[in-house]
N, C-alpha and C positions, 0 to 999 in steps of 0.2 A: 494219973488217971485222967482221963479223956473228959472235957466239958459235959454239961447233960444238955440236949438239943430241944427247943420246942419242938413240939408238935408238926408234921408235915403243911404245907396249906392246902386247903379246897379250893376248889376252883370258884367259890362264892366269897371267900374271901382274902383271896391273892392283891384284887384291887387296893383294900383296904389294909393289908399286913406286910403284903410280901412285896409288892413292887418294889417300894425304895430300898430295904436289906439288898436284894439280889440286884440292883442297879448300883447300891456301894459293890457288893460283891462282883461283880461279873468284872469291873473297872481292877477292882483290887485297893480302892482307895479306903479304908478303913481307918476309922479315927481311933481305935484301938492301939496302933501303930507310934502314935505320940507321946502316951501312957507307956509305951514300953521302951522307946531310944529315950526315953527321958531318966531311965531307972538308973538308980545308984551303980557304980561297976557294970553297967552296961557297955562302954568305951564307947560311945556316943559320937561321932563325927563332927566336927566344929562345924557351924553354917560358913563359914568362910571356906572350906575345906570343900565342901555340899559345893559351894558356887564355882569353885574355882576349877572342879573336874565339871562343870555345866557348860564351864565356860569351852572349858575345853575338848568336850564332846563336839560343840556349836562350831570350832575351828576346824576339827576333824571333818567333820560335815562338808565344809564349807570346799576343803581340800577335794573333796570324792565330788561333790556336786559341780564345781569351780571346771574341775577336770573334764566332766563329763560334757559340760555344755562347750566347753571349748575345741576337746580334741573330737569329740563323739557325736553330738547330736548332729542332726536329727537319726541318724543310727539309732538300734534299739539298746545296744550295751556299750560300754566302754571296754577297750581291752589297755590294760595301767600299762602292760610292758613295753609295749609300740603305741601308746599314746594316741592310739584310731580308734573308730567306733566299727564293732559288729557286725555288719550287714549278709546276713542270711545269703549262700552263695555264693559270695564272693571270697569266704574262708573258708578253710578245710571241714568239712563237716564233723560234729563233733556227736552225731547218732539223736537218739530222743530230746536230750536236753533241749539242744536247739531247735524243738518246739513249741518253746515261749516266745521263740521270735516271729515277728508277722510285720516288721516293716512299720511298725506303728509307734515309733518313739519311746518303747515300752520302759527307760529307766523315769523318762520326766513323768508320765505318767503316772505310775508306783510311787514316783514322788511328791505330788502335789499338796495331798494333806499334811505330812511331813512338815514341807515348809511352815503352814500354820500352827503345827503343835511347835516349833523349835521359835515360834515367832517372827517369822522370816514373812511377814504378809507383802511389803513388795515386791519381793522376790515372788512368791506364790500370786501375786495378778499377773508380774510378766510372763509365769510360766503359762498360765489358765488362757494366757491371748497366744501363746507359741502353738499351745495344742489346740485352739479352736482354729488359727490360720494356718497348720500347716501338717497336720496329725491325717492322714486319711486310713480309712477302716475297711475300704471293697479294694485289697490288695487279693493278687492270684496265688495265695501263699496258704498252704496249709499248718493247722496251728493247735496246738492243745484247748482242748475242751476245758480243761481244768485248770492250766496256766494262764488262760485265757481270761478266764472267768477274775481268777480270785487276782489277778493281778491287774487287767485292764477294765473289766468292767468293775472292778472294786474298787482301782483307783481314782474310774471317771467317778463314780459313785460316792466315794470319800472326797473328792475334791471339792463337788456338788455339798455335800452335806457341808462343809467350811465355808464354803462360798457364798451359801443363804447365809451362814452366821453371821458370818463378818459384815453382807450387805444390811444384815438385819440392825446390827451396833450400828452403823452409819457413816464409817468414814474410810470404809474402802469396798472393793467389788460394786461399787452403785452402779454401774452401768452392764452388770451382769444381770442374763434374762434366760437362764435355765440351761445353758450352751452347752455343758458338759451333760447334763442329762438329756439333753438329745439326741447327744455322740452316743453313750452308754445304751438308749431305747435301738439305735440304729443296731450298735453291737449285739444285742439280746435277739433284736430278730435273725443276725446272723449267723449267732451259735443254736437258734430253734432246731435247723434241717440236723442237728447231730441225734436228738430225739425221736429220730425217725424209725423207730424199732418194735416191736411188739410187747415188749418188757417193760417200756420208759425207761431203763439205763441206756443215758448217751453212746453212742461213740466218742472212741476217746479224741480223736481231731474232723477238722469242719475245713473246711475251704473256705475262706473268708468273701471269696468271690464267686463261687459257685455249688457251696454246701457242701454235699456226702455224698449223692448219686448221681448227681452232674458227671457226662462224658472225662469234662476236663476238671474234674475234682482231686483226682489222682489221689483217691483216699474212701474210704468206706467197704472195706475190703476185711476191717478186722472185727474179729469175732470176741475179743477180752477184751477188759479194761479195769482199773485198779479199783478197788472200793471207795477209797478216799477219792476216785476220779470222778464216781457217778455220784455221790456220798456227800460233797462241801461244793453243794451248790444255793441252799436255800436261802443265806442270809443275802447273798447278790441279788439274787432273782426275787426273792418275795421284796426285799428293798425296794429293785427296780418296779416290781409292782404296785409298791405302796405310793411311792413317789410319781407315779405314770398313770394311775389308776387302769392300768391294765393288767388284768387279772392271768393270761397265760403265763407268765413265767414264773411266778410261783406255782400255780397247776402243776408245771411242768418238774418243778424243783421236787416239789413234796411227791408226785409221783415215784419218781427216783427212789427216794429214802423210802416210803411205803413197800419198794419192792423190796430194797433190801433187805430191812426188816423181818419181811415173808421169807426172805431166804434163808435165814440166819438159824446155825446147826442149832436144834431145841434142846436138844436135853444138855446141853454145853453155854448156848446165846451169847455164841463169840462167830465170826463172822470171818471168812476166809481173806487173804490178800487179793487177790484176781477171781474175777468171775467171767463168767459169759454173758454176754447182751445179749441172747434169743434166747438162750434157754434159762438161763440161772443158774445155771452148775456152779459150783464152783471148780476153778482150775487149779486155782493154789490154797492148799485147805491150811497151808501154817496162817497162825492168827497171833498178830503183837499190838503195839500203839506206835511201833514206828514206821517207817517206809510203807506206805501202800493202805495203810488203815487208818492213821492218824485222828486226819484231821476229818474223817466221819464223826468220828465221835466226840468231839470238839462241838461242830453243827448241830451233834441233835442238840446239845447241854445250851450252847448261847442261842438256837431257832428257839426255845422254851422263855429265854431272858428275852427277847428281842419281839415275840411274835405272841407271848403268851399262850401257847397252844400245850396242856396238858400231856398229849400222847408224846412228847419229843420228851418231855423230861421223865417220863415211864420207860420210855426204852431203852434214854442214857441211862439210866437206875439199875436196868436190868444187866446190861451191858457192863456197869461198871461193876455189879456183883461178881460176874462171869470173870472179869478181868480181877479184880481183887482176888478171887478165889484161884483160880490155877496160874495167869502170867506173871502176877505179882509176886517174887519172891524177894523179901527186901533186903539188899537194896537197890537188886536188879530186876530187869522187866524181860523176861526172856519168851522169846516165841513159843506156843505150842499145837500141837495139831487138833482143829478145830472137833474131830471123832475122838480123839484118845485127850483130853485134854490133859493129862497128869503127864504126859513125857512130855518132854522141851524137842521142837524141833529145830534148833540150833544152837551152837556153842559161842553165838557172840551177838552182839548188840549193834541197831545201827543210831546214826546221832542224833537223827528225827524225833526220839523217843524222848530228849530235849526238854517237849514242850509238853511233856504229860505233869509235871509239878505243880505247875502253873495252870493247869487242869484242874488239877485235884485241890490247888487254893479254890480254885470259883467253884468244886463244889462244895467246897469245907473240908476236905479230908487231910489235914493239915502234916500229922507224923510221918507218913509216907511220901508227901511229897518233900519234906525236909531231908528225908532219907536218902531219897534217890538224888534229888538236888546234891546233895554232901557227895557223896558216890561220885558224879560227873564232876563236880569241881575241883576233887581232887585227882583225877584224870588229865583235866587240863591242866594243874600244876604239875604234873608231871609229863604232858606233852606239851604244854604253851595255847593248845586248842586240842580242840574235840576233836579226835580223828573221826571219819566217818562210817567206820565202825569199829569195835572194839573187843576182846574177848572177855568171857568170863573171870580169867584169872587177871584182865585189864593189858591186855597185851596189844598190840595195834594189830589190825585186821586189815582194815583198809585206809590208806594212811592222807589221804586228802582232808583238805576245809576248805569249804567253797564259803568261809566266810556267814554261816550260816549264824541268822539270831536266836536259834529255837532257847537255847541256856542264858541268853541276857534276858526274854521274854520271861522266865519263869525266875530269873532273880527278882525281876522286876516285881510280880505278885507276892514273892514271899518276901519282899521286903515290907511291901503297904501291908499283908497281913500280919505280921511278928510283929514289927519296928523296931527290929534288928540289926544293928548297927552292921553287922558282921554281913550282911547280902551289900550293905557300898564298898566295903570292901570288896568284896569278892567285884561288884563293878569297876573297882578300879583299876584291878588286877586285870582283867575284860580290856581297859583304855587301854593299858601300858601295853600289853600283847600285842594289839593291833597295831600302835605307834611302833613300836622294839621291831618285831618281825613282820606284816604285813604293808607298810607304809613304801608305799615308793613314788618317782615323782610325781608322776601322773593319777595317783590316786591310791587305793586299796588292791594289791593282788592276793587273789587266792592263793594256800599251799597246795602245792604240788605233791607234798609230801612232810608230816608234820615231826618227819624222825632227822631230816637232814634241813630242811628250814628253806626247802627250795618252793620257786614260786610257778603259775601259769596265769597266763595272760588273758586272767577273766577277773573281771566287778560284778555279780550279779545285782539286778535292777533290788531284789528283797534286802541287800544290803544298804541300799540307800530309804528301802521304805519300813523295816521294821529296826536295823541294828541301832541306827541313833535316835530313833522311836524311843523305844525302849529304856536304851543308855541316861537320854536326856529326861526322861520322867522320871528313873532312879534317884536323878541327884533334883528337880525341882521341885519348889515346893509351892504350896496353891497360888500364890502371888507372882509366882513366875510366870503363870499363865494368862494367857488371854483370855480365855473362855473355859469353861468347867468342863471337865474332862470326863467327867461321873454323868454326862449325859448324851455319854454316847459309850455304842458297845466295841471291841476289836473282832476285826476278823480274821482269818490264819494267815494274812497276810499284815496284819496291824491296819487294815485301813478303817477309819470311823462310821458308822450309820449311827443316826440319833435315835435314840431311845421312844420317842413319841412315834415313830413309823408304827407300833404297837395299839394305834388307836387308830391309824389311818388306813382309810381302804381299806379292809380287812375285807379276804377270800373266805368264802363259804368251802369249805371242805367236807367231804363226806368223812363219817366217821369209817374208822376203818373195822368191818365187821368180819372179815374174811379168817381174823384170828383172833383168841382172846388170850389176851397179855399174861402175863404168866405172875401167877399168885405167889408173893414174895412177904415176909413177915415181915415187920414196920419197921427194924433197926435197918433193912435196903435204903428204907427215905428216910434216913438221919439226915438232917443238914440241909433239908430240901427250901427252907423258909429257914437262915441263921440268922440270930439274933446277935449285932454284932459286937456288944455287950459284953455277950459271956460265950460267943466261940472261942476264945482262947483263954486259959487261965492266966490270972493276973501275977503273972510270973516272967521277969526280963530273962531269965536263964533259962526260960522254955525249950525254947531251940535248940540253946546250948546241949541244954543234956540231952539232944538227940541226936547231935549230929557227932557227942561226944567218941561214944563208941567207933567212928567209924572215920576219924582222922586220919587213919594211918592202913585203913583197907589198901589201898592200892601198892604204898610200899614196902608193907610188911606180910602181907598174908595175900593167899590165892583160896578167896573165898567160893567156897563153892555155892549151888542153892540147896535150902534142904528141901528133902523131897516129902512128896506128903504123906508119905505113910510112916516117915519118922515124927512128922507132927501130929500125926492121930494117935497121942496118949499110948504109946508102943502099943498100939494094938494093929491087927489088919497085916498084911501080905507086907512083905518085905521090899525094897524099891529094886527095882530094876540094877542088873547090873551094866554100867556105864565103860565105853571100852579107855576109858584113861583109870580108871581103876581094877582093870583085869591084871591079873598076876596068872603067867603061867604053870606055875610049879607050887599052886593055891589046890588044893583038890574041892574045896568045897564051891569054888570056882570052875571048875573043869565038869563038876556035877552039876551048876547052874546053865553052863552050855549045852551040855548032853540034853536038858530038859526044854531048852529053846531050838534043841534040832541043828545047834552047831558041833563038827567036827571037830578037832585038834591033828593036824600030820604033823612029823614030827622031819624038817627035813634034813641033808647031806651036811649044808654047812651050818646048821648048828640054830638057824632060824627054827620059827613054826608056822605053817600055813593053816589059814580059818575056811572053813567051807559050810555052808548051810544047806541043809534039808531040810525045806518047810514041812516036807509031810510025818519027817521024824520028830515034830514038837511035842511035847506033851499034849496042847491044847492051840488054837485058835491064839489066842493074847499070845502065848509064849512063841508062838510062830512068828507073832508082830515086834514083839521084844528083841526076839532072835535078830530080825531084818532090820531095828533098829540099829544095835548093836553091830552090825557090818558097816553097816553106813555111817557108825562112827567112828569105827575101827580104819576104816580107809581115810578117813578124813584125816584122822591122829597119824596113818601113814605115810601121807601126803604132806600134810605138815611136815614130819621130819624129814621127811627129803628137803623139802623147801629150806626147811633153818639151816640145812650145811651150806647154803649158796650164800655167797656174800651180799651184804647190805650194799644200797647204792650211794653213792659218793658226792660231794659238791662242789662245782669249781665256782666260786665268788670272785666279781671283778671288785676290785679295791680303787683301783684308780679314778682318777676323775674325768667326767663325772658322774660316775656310778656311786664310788663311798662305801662299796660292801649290798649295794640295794637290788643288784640282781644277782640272782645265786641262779645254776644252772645245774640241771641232775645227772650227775655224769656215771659209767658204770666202771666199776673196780675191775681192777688188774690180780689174777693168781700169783701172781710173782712180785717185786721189787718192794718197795715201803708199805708197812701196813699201817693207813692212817687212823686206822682207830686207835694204836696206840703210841699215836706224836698227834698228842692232843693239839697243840700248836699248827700241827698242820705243814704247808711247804709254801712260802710265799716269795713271787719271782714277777717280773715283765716276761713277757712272750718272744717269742722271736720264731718266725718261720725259717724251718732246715729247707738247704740243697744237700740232696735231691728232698720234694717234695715228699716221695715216700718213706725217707728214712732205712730204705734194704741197703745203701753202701754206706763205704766211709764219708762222713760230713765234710761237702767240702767249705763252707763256712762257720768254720767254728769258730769265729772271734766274734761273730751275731747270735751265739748260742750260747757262751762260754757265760757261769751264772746266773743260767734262764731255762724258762721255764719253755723246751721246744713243742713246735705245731709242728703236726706231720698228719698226713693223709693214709687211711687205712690201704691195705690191700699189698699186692706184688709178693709177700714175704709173711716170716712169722712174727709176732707184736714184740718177743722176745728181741729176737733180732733188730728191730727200731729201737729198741728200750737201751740196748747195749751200745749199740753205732749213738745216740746223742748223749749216754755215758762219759762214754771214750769223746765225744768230742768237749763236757766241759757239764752238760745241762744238769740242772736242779731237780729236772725233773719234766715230764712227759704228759702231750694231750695228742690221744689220734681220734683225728674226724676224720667220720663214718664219708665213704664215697659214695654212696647211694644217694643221689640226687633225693630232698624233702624227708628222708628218713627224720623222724623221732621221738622222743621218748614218750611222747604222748601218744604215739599209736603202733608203739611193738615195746616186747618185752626189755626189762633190763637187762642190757648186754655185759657180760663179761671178758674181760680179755687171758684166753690161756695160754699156759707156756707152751715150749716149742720139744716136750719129752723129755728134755734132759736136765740136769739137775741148771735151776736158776737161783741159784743162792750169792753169785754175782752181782746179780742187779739188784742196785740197794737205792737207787731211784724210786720217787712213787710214778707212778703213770697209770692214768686213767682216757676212758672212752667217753666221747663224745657223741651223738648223731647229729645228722647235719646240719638239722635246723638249728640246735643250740651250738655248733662248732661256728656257724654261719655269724650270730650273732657277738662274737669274738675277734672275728675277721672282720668282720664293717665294722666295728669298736677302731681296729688296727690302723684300716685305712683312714678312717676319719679321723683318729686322736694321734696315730703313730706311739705313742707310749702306754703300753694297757698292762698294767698290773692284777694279777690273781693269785686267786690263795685257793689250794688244793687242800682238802680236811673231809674228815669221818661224816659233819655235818655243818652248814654254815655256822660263824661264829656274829655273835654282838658286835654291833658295830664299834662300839665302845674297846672295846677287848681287840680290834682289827689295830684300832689305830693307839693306841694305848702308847703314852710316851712318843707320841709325834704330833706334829701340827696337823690339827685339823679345822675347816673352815668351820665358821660359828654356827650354819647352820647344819649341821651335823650331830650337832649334839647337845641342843637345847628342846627335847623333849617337852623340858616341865613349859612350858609358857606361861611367859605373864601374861595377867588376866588384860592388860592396856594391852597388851600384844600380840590379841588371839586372830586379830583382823587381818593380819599382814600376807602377805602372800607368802607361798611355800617357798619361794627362791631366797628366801629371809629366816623362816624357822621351822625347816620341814622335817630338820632330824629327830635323834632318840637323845637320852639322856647321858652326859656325861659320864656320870657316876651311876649305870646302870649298873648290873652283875655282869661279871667275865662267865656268860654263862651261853653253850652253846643252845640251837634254837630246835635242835631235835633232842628225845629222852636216850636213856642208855640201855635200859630193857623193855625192849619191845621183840616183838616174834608172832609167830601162830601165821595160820595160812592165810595167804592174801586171796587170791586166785577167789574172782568169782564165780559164784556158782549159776550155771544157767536157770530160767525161769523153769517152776517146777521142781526143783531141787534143792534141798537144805544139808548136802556133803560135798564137800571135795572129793574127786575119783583119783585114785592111787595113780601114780605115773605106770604105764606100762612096762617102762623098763626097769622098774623093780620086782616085775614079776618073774616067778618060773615062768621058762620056755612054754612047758605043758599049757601053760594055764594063762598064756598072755593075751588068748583073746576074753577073757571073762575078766576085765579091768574095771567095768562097768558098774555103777551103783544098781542094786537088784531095785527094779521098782513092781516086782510080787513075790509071792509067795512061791517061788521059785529056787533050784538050787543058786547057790551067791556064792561069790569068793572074796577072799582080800587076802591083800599079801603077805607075807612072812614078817612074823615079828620077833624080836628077839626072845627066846629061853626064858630071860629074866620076867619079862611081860614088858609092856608097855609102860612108858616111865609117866609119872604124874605131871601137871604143867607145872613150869617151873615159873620161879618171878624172880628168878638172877639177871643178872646187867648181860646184854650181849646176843639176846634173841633178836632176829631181824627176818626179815622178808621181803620178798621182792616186789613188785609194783604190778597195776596191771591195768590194758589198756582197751579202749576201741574207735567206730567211726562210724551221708546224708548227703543228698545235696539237694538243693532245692534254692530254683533259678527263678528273680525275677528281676522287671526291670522298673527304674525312673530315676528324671533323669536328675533329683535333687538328691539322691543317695550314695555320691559319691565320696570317699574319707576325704579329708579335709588335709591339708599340707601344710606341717609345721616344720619350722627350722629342726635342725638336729641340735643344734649348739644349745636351745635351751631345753628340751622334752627329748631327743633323740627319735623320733618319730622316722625316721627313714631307716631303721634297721628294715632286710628283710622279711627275715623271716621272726617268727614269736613261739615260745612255747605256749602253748594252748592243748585247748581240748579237754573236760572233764570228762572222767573214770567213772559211768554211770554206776550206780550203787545196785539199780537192779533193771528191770525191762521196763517196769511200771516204778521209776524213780518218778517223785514228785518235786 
């Protein structure tokens, strides 16, 4: 049974009751937490234990930052795999994403307060003098409104707030005189002209040197922008107002949110993904807590902690009802349409939604967010990492990690609120992952793909400002610290504002009269003032018994959500019928169709095709049901085309000095070994064939003979290469792609097919390469002359690579000693000896990858699964219009399955954006120690959606 809450507070007596609860709370520092790691059978973590993953968080750190300012700065990002920094235009454009770039140093920046929480203070003065001498802000570079914000003006903002502190103690910063807060004021007046609208929702980018409607602004042009874009502005800006005593940029911020607000569907008070800036429409009406909504709702909860303003914490209240009531199905968070809220507008999760546990700690809502927490972390034990999205029955969706903090951020909170041994765990398992599989020289690379363990060649800047954030306050404990942590609030980026800005400068605001807030019965403000006392029962096994049930969700059951009219006490209409639960040869089924205005044809070869007529529905709703129901039917048909296509492959260079540390995504072969089942894999040195294409007899087979040959696509069938370096001796086969810059980052995964006739010959594996990752194998060649790789289903541990062979020491001392953690990475940069022989991608994963364009929450059926007749109606119906979707089988549509062996394919896109000066040149490092002169890099992140955040 759930604690009893006091009373909500008044706004007469919040000064006096509520401030310090909600300042322990919002921090997550809760002294209730001590009381409970301390309980009998609790399995409590030794303080040496505590220290020694602190220690080595600080190492970790030390390697991504170390990297950063050496091969990268003043660049805005690091890229780990070529050992260079970033610079906007000068790399292949990778679409929206790289609109957090602006030329402005943006990882050191992200990282400044960092450095003061990890205790790094001379570190953090040398940074604070890099960015006031050489950081400039009026670059010709167009940039995210909202990237912009929460990550440079938050950082100048957070670095500033550490910077009084520490001047304020006395023995460092003394000769600092507000420098970063006058960068940030400079900043604020340059993200103003995005407000330039009739609504007050920004545009989503500005021109840093000539606004929005400037000639050469080359931007102001768009008409949407995400909610969380216009949404997670106000703790910056009313900051920077508090601190400047200039009042427009909060004006500007609470504007914003007031409109939303206004917008927001009423009889539902959940709030669309995308909107329009002139009008307020909404464009995209699905509504979740991940991608595109987030961190709105995050803003109203901490503007209410931070600004004390009443109306902010009424509307997250409201907001979270709406969300508790139809998104939250526990112990998933599933999208729903903002008009119909009881149907789910999709069948999968994205990984943003991360950070809503750790929400629901600061507002109290404690069992739910243990729920969902349990949910995702049994996910990434079974992927290694969060894939970036996921499906319902927990299958990978979309299979990247750009390395995101959202799930150590919300470990973080429900450790200080439990004190629950089992959240350091779960952080340690967090270190090891990132050490084991992300670790490579030059710092942390993202997955590529979290099923084959392959990487691309991005660090994002939030990696260095939230991940060992977060990490490092897990395991320290108040003594660790330099300064108290509980006096200052986070912002969706981790970065610090102190808590007193709440009494400073305070904005006269008009009340907002236009609507009146929506009358909610008093158990909505449970927990709005917790007493931290008795928020939690005084029971160490709290936790435990919640998360109990649901240890084994991911690998033993395909949970579905229940819907709600099985939860309304079997009373009320029956739920919707769902097309993964259709059965053709169901009559009671076939009579739910007939009343949604869908047909059944019955066709030639033994399929059935679906066709809807909205105007033959029973009713209105069942015409929407109906048109649901196609658009999940196509979706579910799409899918299974997809699942018969082979998963993608890995080729891992083993040699030195690589070690196993770059793995490359290469595409499978229809014919010759199948390496998903030679778990081992095929591991050889390379050797380049004559001829270089591989269409004749090999005339040097004594350079091929027990190796692994290169060959160049084209002239011939792949059959025919595969068989010609057979016969002359090879282990096995790699053809790069001839297409000059081709790869896997911006076209689909390639497969290679037979040549028609029976290939039950080739008993080689052979796999496909494009050119940038074949490229990077080839300069390995010329520079090292001896390059070993291992061809497998997905990369393997390095551990398990070299098992029973000599390996250099630093390869496989993971654990570090805590005297040890200083050393440089060319001393102790590897993973653990005695790790698991465990590969670094899962064994069942599937469901559709393919994303869906903005607007849309189905996959469209491939056209060539349709009848002739009917292959121009492939098309997801968006009205009440006739619809089709394709043939299914007789049996029905089979239910998702959670067997080992589902996989799918990848999927990709592409910006350019040119400018000049003349200190942003990459920097030149030897190869022998970083290998920085590779060509070419895999890069480019798989944006998650239009309005990715």
């Amino acid at each position: 049974m759930a604690p009893s809450a006091p009373p909500p507070c008044r706004a007469a007596e919040r000064a006096a009751r509520c401030r310090r609860p909600w300042r322990l709370l919002a921090l997550g520092l809760l002294s209730a937490s001590s009381v409970l790691a301390a309980a009998p059978g609790a399995g409590a973590m030794s303080r040496e234990e505590k220290r020694r993953l602190g220690n080595q968080v600080l190492e970790m750190f030390d390697h991504a930052y170390s990297n950063y300012m050496e091969h990268a700065y003043p660049a805005d990002e690091l890229m780990p795999l070529t050992c260079r920094g970033r610079v906007r235009g000068q790399e292949p454009s990778r679409g929206d994403v790289d609109d957090a770039l602006g030329k402005f140093s943006l990882t050191l920046i992200d990282t400044l307060d960092t450095l003061v929480v990890l205790n790094k203070t001379k570190e953090f003065e040398e940074a604070v003098k890099k960015v006031i001498k050489d950081v400039n802000l009026d670059n010709d570079i167009v940039v995210s409104v909202f990237e912009t914000n929460i990550r440079v003006l938050g950082g100048l903002l957070g670095g500033h707030s550490v910077a009084i502190m520490l001047k304020e103690k006395g023995e460092y910063m003394q000769w600092y005189n507000g420098e970063l807060l006058h960068m940030a004021k400079e900043l604020g007046y340059k993200l103003l002209p995005a407000f330039n609208t009739t609504s007050g929702l920004p545009y989503p980018r500005v021109n840093l040197k000539f606004g929005v409607r400037h000639p050469e602004a080359r931007t102001g042009t768009e008409t949407d922008t995400c909610t969380a874009c216009a949404g997670t502005l106000i703790l910056e800006f009313a900051a920077l107002s508090r601190f400047t005593g200039t009042s427009i940029f909060e004006e500007y911020a609470r504007k914003a949110l007031d409109f939303i607000w206004e917008k927001r569907q009423r009889s539902s008070n959940l709030v669309g993904v995308t909107i329009n800036i002139h009008t307020g429409d909404w464009v995209r009406k699905d509504s979740g807590v991940g991608a595109g909504i987030d961190s709105y709702y995050e803003y109203l909860l901490k503007a209410y902690v931070l600004l004390g303003d009443d109306s902010f914490l009424e509307r997250f209240n409201t907001h979270y009802d709406a969300i508790m009531r139809y998104i939250s199905q526990p112990p998933l968070l599933l999208d729903v349409h903002i008009h119909k809220p009881m149907l789910n507008a999709r069948t999968w999760m994205d990984s943003l939604l991360a950070f809503f546990p750790g929400l629901q700690v600061l507002k109290g809502d404690i069992r739910p967010a243990i729920e969902t927490h349990e949910m995702l972390y049994q996910v990434i034990k079974k992927h290694n990492f969060l894939p970036e999205a996921f499906t319902t029955d927990f299958r990978v969706h979309w299979a990247q990690h750009p390395l995101r903090p959202e799930f150590a951020e919300s470990t973080y909170f429900l450790y200080k609120a439990t004190g629950d041994p089992y959240y350091l765990e779960v952080g340690k398992t967090l270190i090891e992952n990132l050490n084991k599989y992300a670790r490579v020289p030059c710092g942390f690379a993202a997955m590529k793909d979290v099923r084959t363990g392959s990487h691309e060649d991005r660090m994002d800047s939030f990696f260095l400002a939230e991940m060992f954030k977060y990490l490092y306050l897990l395991f320290a404990d108040k003594e660790d610290m330099i300064f108290d942590i509980e006096d200052y609030i986070f912002t969706t980026e981790a970065h610090l504002l102190p808590l007193w800005l709440s009494t400073t400068n305070q904005t006269t605001s008009k009340k907002n009269t236009t609507t009146e807030y929506t009358e909610l019965d008093d158990s909505n403000f449970d927990w709005t003032c917790p007493n931290t006392q008795i928020l939690f029962p005084n029971d160490p096994m709290f936790a435990q018994s919640i998360r109990e049930p649901l240890k084994n969700v991911v690998d033993k059951s395909c949970p579905r959500g229940i819907s709600r009219a099985e939860e309304s006490l079997g009373s009320g209409p029956k739920p919707p019928l769902r097309a993964r639960d259709f059965m053709a040869s169901n009559p009671e089924h076939l009579e739910i169709l007939k009343k949604m205005g869908v047909s059944l044809i019955h066709l030639k070869d033994g399929r059935v095709q679906l066709v809807q007529h909205a105007v033959q529905a029973a009713s209105s709703l069942d015409a929407e049901d109906g048109l649901r129901f196609m658009q999940e039917m196509i979706e579910l048909s799409s899918q299974q085309q997809k699942e018969q296509q082979l998963p993608p492959r890995a080729v891992q260079i083993v040699s030195h000095p690589f070690f196993g540390r770059v793995v490359l995504t290469a595409g499978p072969a229809q014919f010759g070994m199948d390496l998903s089942k030679h778990k081992a894999g095929t591991r050889g040195f390379v050797a380049t064939i004559k001829p270089y294409n591989g269409c004749s007899e090999i005339t040097n087979p004594e350079a091929v003979k027990d190796k692994i040959a290169l060959m160049q696509r084209g002239q011939c069938m792949f059959a025919e290469k595969a068989r010609n370096i057979q016969k002359a001796g090879a282990i096995g086969g790699i053809v790069i792609d001839d297409n000059e810059g081709s790869s896997s980052d911006t076209a689909p995964l390639f497969q290679m097919a037979g040549d028609g006739k029976n290939t039950d010959d080739i008993t080689i594996p052979m796999l496909f390469l494009f050119n940038k990752e074949g490229n990077i194998i080839l300069d390995a060649i010329r520079e090292y002359e001896a390059v070993e790789v291992l061809l497998s289903d997905k990369a393997k541990d390095r551990a398990t690579i070299f098992k029973g062979k000599m390996i250099p020491n630093y390869i496989i001392d993971s654990n570090l000693e805590m005297e040890n953690m200083d050393q440089k990475l060319t001393e102790n940069d590897s993973h653990k000896q005695n790790s698991e022989e465990a590969a670094s991608g899962p064994q069942d994963v599937g469901a559709a990858s393919e994303e869906p364009e903005e607007g849309e929450s189905s996959d469209v059926a491939d056209p060539g699964s349709l009848s002739p007749a009917n292959a121009d109606s492939a098309s997801v119906p968006t009205s009440h219009q006739d619809s089709y979707v394709p043939g299914t089988e007789e049996a029905g549509a089979p239910e998702p399955a959670c067997t080992s062996g589902d996989n799918q394919p990848q999927e990709q896109k592409t910006e350019t954006e040119a400018d000049s000066k003349v200190n942003w040149d990459n920097k030149v490092t030897p190869m022998e120690s970083i290998l920085a002169d590779w060509n070419e890099d895999i890069e480019a992140f798989e944006m998650m959606e239009k309005d990715e955040l």
